[in-house]
N, C-alpha and C positions, 0 to 999 in steps of 0.2 A: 386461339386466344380466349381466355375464361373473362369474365365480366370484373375480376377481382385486379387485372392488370392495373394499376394505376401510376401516377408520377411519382417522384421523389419523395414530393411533399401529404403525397394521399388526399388531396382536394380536387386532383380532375381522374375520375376513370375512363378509361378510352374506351369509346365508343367503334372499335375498329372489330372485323368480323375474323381477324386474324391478325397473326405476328410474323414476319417470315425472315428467316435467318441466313440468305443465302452464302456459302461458304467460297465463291467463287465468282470473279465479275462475271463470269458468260451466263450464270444461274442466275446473278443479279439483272443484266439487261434482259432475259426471258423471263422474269416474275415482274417487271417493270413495266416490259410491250405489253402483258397478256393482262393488267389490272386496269381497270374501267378509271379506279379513282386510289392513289397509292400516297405514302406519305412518311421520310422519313423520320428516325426513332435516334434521338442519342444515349444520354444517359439520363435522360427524365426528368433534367434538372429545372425544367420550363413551371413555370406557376399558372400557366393557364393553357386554352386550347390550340394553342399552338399548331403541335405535332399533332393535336388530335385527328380523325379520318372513321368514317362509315364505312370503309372501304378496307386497302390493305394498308399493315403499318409494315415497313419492312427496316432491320438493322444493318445497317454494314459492321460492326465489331468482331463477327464472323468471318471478315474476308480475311484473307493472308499477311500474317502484320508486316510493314514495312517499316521500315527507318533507315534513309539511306542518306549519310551524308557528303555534301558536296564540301570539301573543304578549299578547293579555288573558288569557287560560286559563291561561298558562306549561306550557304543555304541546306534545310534539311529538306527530306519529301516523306513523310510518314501515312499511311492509313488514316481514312478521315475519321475511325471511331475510335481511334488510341485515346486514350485518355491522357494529358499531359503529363501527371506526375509517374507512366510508364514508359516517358523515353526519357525524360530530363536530363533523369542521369548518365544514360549515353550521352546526350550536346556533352556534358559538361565532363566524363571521361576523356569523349573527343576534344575539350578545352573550347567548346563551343559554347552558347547560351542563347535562350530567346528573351526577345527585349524585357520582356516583362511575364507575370502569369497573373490569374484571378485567386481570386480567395481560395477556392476551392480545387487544389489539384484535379480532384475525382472525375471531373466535367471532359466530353471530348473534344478534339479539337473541330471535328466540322461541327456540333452542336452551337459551341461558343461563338466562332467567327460567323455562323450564320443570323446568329440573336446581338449582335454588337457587344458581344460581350468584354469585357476590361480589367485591368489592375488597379496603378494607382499611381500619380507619377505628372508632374508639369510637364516634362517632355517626352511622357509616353502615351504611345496612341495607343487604342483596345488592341486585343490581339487578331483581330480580324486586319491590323493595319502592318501585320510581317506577312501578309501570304504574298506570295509573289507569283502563282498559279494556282490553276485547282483544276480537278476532273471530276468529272460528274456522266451519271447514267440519265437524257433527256427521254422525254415521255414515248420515242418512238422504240425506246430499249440501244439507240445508238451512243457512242461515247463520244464528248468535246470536251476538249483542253481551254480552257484560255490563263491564258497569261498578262499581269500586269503591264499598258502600254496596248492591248486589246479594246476595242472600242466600248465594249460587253461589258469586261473586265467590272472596272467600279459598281457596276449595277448586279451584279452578280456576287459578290462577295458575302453581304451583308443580306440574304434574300429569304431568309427562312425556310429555304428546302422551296422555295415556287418557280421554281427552273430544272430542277430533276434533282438524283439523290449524286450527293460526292460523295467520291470510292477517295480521292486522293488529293491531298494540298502539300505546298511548299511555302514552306517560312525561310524568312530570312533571319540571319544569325548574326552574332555579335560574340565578340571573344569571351571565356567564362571569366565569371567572376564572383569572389565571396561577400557578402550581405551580414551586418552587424543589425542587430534591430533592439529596441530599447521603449517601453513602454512608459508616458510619463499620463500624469492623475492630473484632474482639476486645475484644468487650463484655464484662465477668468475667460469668460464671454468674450469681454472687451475686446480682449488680446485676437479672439479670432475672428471678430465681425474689422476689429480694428485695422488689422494686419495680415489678412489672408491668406493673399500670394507669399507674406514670408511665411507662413506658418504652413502652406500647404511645399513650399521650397525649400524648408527646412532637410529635407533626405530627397533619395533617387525617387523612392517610396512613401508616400504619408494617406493616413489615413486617420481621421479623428471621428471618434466614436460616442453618441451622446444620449439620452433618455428624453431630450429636451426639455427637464424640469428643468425648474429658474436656478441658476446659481453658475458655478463652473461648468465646462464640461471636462464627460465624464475620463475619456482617454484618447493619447494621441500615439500612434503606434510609429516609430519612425524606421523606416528601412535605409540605413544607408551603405553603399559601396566602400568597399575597404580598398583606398586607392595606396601606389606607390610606398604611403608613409607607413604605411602597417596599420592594424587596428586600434582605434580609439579609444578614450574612457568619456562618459558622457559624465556631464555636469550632474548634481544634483538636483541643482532647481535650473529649468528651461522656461525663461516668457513667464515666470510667475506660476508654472504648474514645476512639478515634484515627481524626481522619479519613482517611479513603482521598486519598491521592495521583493519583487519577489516576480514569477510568473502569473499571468495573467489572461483571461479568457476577456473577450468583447463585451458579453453580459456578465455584467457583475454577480458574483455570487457562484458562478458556474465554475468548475475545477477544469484547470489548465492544461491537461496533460493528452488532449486532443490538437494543442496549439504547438504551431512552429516554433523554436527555440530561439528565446530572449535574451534581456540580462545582456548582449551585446557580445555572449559569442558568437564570433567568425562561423558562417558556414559557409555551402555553396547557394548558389541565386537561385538554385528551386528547390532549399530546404529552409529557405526563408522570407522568400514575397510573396507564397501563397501565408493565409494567415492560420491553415488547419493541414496538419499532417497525412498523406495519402495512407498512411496506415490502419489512421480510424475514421470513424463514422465523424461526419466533423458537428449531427446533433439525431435527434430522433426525429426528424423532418415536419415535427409539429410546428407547420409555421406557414406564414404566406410571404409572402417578400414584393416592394415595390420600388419602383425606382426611377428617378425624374433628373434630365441631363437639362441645363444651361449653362450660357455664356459665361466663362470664369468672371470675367468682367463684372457680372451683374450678381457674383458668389453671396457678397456680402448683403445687399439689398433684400437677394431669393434666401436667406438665413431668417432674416430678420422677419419675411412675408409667412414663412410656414413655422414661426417663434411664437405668431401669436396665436397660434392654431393649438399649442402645446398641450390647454385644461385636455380637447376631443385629443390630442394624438397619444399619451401619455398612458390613460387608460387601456389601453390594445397596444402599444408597443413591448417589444421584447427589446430590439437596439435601433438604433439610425447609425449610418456609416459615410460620412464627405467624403469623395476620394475626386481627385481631378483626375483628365484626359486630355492627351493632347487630340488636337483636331487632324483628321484626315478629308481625303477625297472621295470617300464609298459614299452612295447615292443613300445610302439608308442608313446608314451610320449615327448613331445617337450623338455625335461628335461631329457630324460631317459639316463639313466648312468653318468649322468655331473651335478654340479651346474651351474645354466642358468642364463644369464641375458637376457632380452626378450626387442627388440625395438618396441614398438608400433608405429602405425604412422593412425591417424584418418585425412582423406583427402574428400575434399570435392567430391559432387558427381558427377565425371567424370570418369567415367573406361577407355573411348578412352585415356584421356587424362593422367591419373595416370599410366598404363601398361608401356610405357615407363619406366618411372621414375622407378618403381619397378624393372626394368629387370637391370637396373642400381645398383639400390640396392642389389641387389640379387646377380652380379657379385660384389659389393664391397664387399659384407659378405661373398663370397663364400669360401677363405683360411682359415674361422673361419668352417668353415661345417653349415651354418646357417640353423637350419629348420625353415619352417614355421607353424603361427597356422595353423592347418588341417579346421578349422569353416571362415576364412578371405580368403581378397584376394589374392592371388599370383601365381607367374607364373613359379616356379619352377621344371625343369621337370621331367618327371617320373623317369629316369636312373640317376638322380642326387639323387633324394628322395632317391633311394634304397641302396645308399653308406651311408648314413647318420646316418643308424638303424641298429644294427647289428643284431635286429631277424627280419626283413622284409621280409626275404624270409618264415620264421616261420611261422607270421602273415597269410600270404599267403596258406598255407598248412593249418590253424587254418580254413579261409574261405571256402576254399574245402570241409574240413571236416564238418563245421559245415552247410552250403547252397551250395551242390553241384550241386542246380538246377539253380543255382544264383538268388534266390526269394529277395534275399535286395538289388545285385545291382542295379548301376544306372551308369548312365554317367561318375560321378567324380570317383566311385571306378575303372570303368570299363578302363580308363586313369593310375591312379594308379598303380594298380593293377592289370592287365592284365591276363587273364587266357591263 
């Protein structure tokens, strides 16, 4: 591994004294047992040190691709480094689908389910909340299964790779289905601190996009299901915003044609709830990205708390992105126990200059209990994290139990989670 390895976004270089790519699980538990300190690698999509490791970084993308599906079960089992938008379209030939996807096809799937990662949607959980098993290589190089209904299970899902590396998970599936989506402009404020829950229940999928300067905001993306009646035509004007004219990118000003198709043709559900096409590059990863999950409940109030913050955020932002989640049961889950609304906020690339601004953010969100993504950046400190999860301390004891020689930490667990 040369020192020029870095993330996605080219703000963390790994400090790891290698890469290792084993092509085979028996390679992978003998590069597993034989490393002092291991850690692993998905698709880099992480904004801070994470994945990072002194040690070794290893990939599963190399192991043998699987995609097998159960169609009594409605369940798929795929290789944990597939990257989503390279089976989709098998679920969806098979007439199968997964509940939901992230913005981003390109991300894999143990990466995401291990970081809480998400869509968008009132009744949909992240996608850490379809596994229904997983396998993994523990630090003694032996393999465990567990499966949902496992006592482990919950604490294991959402764990950032601190329990050993997963070779394999199993999602649960849902019959296919096509996705109309429709981009509308200059929503009034009012309308969405006013009306929330309707505006974020408006489709299966919503997501509303904004600069936080004063006025409207800027776009509301709606993903809806194309039921029984057949495809729709969307009104002109929605809530007092206006449909978009044409195709459309998140940041304004940006050309469109990295973006999944609008305008409210029919497609299938994973050529249109991701919001960037797996065929391109969905930016030139000049960017840092953050991101702050509360209680839907409290959406409008937590709007209104980091509104007034707008002169500091407006400067360094590129976009902000609202997206709800439904609440599950994973111990670490940015959602766990509550339905969540999550404030994104994609900022250009300055971390000197962005850490402020967050630290700001983060006391604005704090009376909500705001966590953050565990994969982005933020500055939230350990003794604050641990009021936030009520089985943190669980988690903790899980880590012990499972890597008591501490073979997967690293830095950021070692902050965290302190032994």
């Amino acid at each position: 591994m040369t020192p020029a390895e870095t993330n996605w976004a080219g703000n963390i270089t790994f400090g790891a004294r290698r890469l290792c790519t084993p092509r085979t699980e028996a390679e992978l538990q003998e590069t597993v047992a034989a490393a002092t300190t291991v850690r692993a690698l998905g698709t880099r999509h992480s904004f801070n040190t994470v994945a990072d490791t002194a040690g070794d970084l290893v990939s599963v993308a190399a192991l043998p691709r699987l995609v097998e599906i159960d169609p009594a079960a409605q369940t798929v089992t795929v290789s944990a480094g597939l990257r989503f938008g390279e089976f989709a379209g098998e679920l969806h030939e098979g007439g199968f689908a997964l509940h939901n996807l992230g913005s981003l096809p390109h991300i894999s799937v143990a990466g995401a389910c291990a970081t809480g990662t998400h869509g968008s949607g009132v009744g949909n959980r992240s996608l850490a909340g379809a596994v229904r098993s997983l396998d993994m290589v523990t630090a003694d190089g032996g393999p465990v299964t567990l499966r949902r209904g496992d006592a482990d299970f919950p604490g294991a899902v959402v764990s950032m790779g601190a329990l050993g590396v997963v070779t394999r998970l199993t999602l649960d599936l849902v019959p296919a289905f096509d996705v109309q989506q429709w981009v509308y402009e200059e929503l009034p404020e009012s309308v969405l601190t006013g009306a929330f829950d309707e505006v974020m229940s408006a489709a299966y999928s919503v997501s509303v996009f904004t600069d936080w300067r004063p006025g409207p905001v800027g776009q509301v993306w709606l993903k809806q299901r194309v039921g029984d009646e057949g495809p729709q035509q969307a009104p002109a004007e929605w809530r007092g915003a206006r449909l978009a004219d044409g195709p459309r990118h998140p940041i304004p000003g940006v050309a469109a044609g990295n973006c999944t198709r609008q305008e409210g043709v029919p497609g299938a559900w994973h050529r249109r709830l991701p919001h960037f096409r797996l065929e391109f590059t969905p930016s030139n990863g000049d960017e840092l990205q953050s991101e702050y999950f509360v209680a839907r409940e409290d959406a409008a109030t937590a709007y209104e708390a980091v509104g007034r913050l707008r002169d500091r955020i407006t400067p360094l932002l590129q976009i902000s992105e609202i997206r709800t989640v439904a609440g599950d049961d994973l111990w670490l889950s940015p959602a766990s126990g509550r339905d969540s609304v999550a404030f994104h906020f994609t900022w250009v690339p300055d971390g000197a200059a962005v850490a402020p601004v967050l630290a700001e953010i983060e006391e604005a969100l704090a009376p909500f209990g705001a966590r953050p993504h565990w994969g982005k950046v933020f500055g939230t400190a350990p003794e604050v994290l641990r009021t936030l999860y009520t089985r943190y301390e669980d988690f903790e004891k899980l880590m012990a139990r499972y890597d008591p020689a501490g073979t997967f930490r690293n830095d950021f667990l070692n902050r965290h989670f302190p032994r």
